[in-house]
N, C-alpha and C positions, 0 to 999 in steps of 0.2 A: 391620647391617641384616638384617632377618630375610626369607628365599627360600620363596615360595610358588610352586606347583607348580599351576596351572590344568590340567585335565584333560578335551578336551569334544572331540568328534569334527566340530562346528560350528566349521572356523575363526574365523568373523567371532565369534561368542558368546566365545570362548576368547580374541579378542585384544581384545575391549571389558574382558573382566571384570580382563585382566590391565592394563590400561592403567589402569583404575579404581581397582584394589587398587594401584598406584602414587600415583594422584594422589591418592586421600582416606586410606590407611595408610600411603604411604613404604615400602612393602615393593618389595623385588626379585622382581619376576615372571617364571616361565617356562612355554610352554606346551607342552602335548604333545596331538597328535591323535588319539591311540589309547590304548590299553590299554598295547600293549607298548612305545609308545612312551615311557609314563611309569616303565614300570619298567627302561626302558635308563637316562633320567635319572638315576632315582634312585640306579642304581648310580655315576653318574659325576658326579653332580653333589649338595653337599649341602643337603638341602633340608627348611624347619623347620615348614611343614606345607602338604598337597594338600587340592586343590577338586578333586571328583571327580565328573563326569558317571557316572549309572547306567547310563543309555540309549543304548550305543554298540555300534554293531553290532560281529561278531569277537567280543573279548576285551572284557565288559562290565564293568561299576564293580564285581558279587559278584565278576567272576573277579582283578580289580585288588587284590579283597582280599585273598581268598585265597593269591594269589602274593608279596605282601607278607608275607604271618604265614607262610609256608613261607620268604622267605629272611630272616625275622628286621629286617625294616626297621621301625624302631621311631619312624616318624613317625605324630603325629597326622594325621587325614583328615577333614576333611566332606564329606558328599555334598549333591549338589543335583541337581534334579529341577522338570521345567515339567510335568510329569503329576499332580503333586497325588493323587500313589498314596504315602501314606504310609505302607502299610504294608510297601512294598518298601523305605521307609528303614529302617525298624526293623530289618527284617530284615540289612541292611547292617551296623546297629549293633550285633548280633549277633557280624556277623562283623569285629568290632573299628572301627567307624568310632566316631569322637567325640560327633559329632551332624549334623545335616543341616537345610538350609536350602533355601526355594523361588528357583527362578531370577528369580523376580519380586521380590523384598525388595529395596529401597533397598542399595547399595552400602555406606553408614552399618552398617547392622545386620549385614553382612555380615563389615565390618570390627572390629564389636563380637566373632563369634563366632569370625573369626580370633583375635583379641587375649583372649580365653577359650580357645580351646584351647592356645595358645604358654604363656597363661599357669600352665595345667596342665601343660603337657609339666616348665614348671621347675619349679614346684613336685614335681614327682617325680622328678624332678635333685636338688633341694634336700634332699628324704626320703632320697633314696640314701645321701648325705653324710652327713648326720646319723646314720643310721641303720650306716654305716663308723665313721662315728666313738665311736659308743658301745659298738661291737663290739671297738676297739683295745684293747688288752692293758692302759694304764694310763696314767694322766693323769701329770702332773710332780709326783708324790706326794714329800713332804720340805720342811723347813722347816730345811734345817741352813745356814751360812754361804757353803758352796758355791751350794746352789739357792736362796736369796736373789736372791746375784749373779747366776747362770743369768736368773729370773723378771725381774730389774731389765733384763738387756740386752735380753731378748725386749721389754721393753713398750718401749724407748726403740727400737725398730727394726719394727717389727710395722707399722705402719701405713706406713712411707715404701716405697714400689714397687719401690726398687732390689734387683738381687739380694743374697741373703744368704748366707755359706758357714760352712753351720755344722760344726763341727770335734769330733771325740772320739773315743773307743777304741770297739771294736767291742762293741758290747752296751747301751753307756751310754745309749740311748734319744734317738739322734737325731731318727729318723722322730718322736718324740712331739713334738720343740722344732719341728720341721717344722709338724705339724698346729697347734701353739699359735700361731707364727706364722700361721696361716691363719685362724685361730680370730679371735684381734685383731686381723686385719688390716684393710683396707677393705672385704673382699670376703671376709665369713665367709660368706655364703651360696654361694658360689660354687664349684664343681669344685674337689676336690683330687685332681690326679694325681700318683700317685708311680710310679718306673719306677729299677729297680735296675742302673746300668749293667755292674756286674760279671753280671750273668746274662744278658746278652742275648747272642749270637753276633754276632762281628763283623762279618758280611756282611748282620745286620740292624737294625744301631743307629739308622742313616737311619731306614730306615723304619718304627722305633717313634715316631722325634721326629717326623716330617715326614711321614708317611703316604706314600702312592702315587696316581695314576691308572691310571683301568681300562688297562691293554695297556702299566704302566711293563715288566715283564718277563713271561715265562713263569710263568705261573698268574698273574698278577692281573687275575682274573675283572672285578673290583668296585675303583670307587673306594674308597680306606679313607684315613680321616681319622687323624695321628698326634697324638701327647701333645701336642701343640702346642695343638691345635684343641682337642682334647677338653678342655683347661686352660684355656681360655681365657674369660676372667670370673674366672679363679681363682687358682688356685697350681698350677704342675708343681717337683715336688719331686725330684731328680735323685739317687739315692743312689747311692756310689761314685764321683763322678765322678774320680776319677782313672785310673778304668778306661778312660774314652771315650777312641775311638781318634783319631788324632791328625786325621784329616780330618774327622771329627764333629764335632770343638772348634772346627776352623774355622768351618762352619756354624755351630755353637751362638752365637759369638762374634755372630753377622753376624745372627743372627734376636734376640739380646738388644741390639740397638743397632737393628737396623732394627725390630723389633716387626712383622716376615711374613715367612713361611715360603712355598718353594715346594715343592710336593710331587715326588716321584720321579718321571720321564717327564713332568714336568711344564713349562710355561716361561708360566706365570701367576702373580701372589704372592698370596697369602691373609693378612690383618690379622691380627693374635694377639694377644690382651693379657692372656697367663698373667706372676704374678711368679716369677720365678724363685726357688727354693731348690737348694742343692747343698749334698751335704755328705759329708765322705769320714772316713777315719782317716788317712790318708797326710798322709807331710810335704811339702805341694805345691812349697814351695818346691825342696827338695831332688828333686821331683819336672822341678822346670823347669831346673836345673842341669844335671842328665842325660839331658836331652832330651827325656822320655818325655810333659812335660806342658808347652803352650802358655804364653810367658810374657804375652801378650796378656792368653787368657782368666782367667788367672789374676788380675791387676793387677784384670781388668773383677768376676772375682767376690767379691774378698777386701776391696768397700769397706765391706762390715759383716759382720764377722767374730763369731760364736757359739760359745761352746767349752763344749760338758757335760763335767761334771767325771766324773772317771771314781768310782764305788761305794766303792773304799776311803779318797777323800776326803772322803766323806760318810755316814762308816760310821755315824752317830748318826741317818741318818735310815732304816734299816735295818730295826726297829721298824714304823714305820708302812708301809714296803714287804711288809713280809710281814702284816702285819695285811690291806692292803689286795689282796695279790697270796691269801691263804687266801679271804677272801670270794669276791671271783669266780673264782675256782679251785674252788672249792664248789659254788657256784651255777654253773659249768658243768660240772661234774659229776655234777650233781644229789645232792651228798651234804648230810649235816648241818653247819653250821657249825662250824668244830675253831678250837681255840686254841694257844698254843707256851707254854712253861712259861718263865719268866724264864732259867731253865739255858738252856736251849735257843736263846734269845735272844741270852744272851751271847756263848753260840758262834758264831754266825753271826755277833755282830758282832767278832767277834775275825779273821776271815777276813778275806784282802783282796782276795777275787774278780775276781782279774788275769785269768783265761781269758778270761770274757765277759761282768763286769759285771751290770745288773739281768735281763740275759736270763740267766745264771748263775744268779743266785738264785731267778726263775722258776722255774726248770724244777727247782733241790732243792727250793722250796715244794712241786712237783706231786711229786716223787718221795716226801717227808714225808706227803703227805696219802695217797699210796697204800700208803705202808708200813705205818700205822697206824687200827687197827680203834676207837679210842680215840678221846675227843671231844678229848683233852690231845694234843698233840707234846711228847714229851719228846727230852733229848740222844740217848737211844739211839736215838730214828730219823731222826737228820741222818745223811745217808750217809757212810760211815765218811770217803771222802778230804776230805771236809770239816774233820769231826773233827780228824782230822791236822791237817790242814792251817794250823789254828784257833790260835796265840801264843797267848802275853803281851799284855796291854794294851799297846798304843804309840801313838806320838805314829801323826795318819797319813802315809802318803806320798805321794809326787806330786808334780809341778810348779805346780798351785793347791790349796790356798792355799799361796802362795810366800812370806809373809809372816811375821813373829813373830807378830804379833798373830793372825791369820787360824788360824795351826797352833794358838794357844794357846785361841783361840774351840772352832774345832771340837773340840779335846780336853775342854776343861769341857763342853762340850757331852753329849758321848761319855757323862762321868763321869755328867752327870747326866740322862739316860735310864737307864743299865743302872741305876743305885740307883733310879729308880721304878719300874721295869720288875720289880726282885728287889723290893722291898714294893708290890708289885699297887698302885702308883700315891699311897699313902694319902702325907700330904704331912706329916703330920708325925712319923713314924717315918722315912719318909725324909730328912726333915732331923737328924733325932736320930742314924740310922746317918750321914752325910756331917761329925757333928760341927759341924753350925751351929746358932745361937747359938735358932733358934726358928724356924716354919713360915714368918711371913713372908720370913724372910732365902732362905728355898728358892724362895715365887712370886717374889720379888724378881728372881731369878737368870733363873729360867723364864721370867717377861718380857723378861726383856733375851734369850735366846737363842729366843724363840719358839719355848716350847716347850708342847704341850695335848697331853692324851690322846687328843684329836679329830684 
């Protein structure tokens, strides 16, 4: 239920309009008689958008706004006004009000302009999102046997609410399986919070999840709302969680079953209905033997478990990663589009990127494009400990694919990318080198492994 903020120095006007904006919008009304009386509210109380009288003696509706855009309160406001001086709303609208209404309009029309501004405030929630998410480093680029599987679990769990814990080594591109989950979820529109628990200090983990009220301790000036709230409509995406400290997990435990959070200094609950994601590299279970991690939470988070396959189990999709990680590595660099020579191809996919995965290969894509003044990447500019680093063709390694079938997949796989990759893709020289019988016996193959230049 969305909290309107009546604001009029006329009690009895101030508790009809709020009484009204209950019975014809269903909104939760509060009022304030002053000026400064609305911007104690707002510190302490949250609130989705103010009816604001201009005409109050003290601290008037310009000075309300003013001290709003100084402490950065980023609610919508209408003004209203029985002086029918419209050109002191404008001026209001100036100083950031949404729009403005006469105090004599039907309550109807009233509620039409509330439910127009609310419905702007999301829709520029919704821009943020979208506009994060095109910003992310990279989509779940790959089509090898690994991320098949990967794309198949996501879709069979994407929609059902429950939490989800998604599992892999560091670099392998969690945070992205996070956002795809949110992306298919029920609630693509919705707030994605993500919040790194190994980076927070320990004495503030509460109150990133759970926010505060104004006067929970020394210095909290201002109510502040935690990941909880801010997720909520959405997804809060937990990374590291095997770092949260063991009385966080309790809480965490008690607001993923109760679905409300109370805040710090607080002893009110607030409804939440962010879905949960978490996702670490640690071995939880082995994390719950030794004490260090809840075997509650853990039971509660692992009933739909996601595992990215770590880069060297899907070395064939290697190719399209650096195809796709040069473009926008270009375009954020503002240089010219560069290309990698098939040599140069094969080397990287000979690596098996144990440090860090696709954030590994990242950052030698950006170090390749900074070494060379050249529209080609050739071998000599993969960084030497790559080179090194770079075998024999081999089977790959890893715990998935676990399988005979699965190792023997992704390896024809392997084979057959680097051979189109060394004849610039043309399909029947590449069947001619691989020794098969003719071009189609090559798409044959490429169908069955989904495999495109695209």
């Amino acid at each position: 239920m969305s909290a309107i903020l009546v604001v009029d120095d006329v009690p009895a006007m101030a508790e009809q309009y709020a009484y009204d904006l209950k019975r014809v919008g269903g909104y939760d009304a509060l009022v304030a008689h002053s000026g400064r009386e609305a911007l104690d509210l707002l510190e302490r109380e949250v609130v989705d958008c103010v009816i604001l009288d201009l005409e109050m003696p003290g601290m008037d509706g310009f000075e309300v706004l003013r001290a709003m855009q100084r402490r950065g309160f980023q609610v919508p406001v209408l003004v209203y006004t029985g002086t029918g001086n419209y050109a002191r709303c404008t001026e209001a609208i100036r100083l950031g009000a949404r729009s403005f209404i006469d105090k004599a309009e039907p309550m109807e029309r009233v509620v039409q302009e509330v439910e127009h501004a609310l419905e702007q405030q999301r829709l520029t929630g919704q821009l943020a999102v979208l506009r994060d998410r095109l910003e992310s480093e990279a989509p779940l680029v790959g089509a090898s046997p690994a991320m098949q599987h990967l794309k198949d679990a996501i879709g069979r769990v994407a929609k059902i609410p429950s939490p989800v814990l998604v599992v892999g080594e560091s670099g392998s591109g969690k945070e992205l399986v996070a956002r795809e989950l949110h992306r298919r979820g029920a609630t693509p529109t919705g707030p994605f919070i993500a919040l790194n628990a190994a980076a927070i200090p320990e004495n503030l983990v509460e109150d990133e999840l759970f926010g505060h009220e104004r006067g929970a301790f020394t210095g909290a000036a201002t109510l502040r709302t935690g990941a909880f709230e801010a997720a909520s409509g959405g997804t809060l995406f937990l990374d590291e969680i095997g770092e949260l400290p063991l009385a966080a997990q309790a809480k965490l435990l008690r607001v993923i079953e109760q679905r409300q959070i109370t805040r710090l200094g607080g002893n009110r609950t607030v409804a939440v209905s962010a879905r949960v994601v978490a996702a670490t590299n640690r071995d939880l279970e082995a994390e719950v033997r030794a004490g260090r991690f809840r075997e509650d939470v853990y039971y509660r988070l692992n009933v739909h478990v996601v595992r990215v396959p770590a880069l060297r189990e899907r070395l064939s999709d290697v190719p399209a990663l650096v195809e796709h990680l040069l473009a926008s590595t270009c375009a954020r660099f503002g240089v010219r589009p560069k290309t990698v020579d098939p040599g140069a191809l094969d080397c990287l996919m000979r690596y098996d990127w144990t440090r860090n995965n696709v954030r590994e290969l990242r950052n030698v894509v950006e170090r390749m494009i900074i070494a060379t003044d050249s529209e080609a990447i050739g071998v000599e500019d993969i960084p030497a400990d790559i080179r090194e680093g770079a075998g024999p063709q081999r089977t790959p390694t890893g715990t998935v694919p676990s399988t005979f079938q699965a190792l023997k997949a992704e390896a024809e796989r392997q084979i057959i990318v680097a051979a189109l990759e060394q004849n610039n893709w043309h399909i029947t020289r590449t069947a001619q080198a691989l020794g098969l019988a003719d071009h189609a016996s090559l798409l044959k193959i490429m169908r069955r492994h989904n495999i495109s230049r695209g």
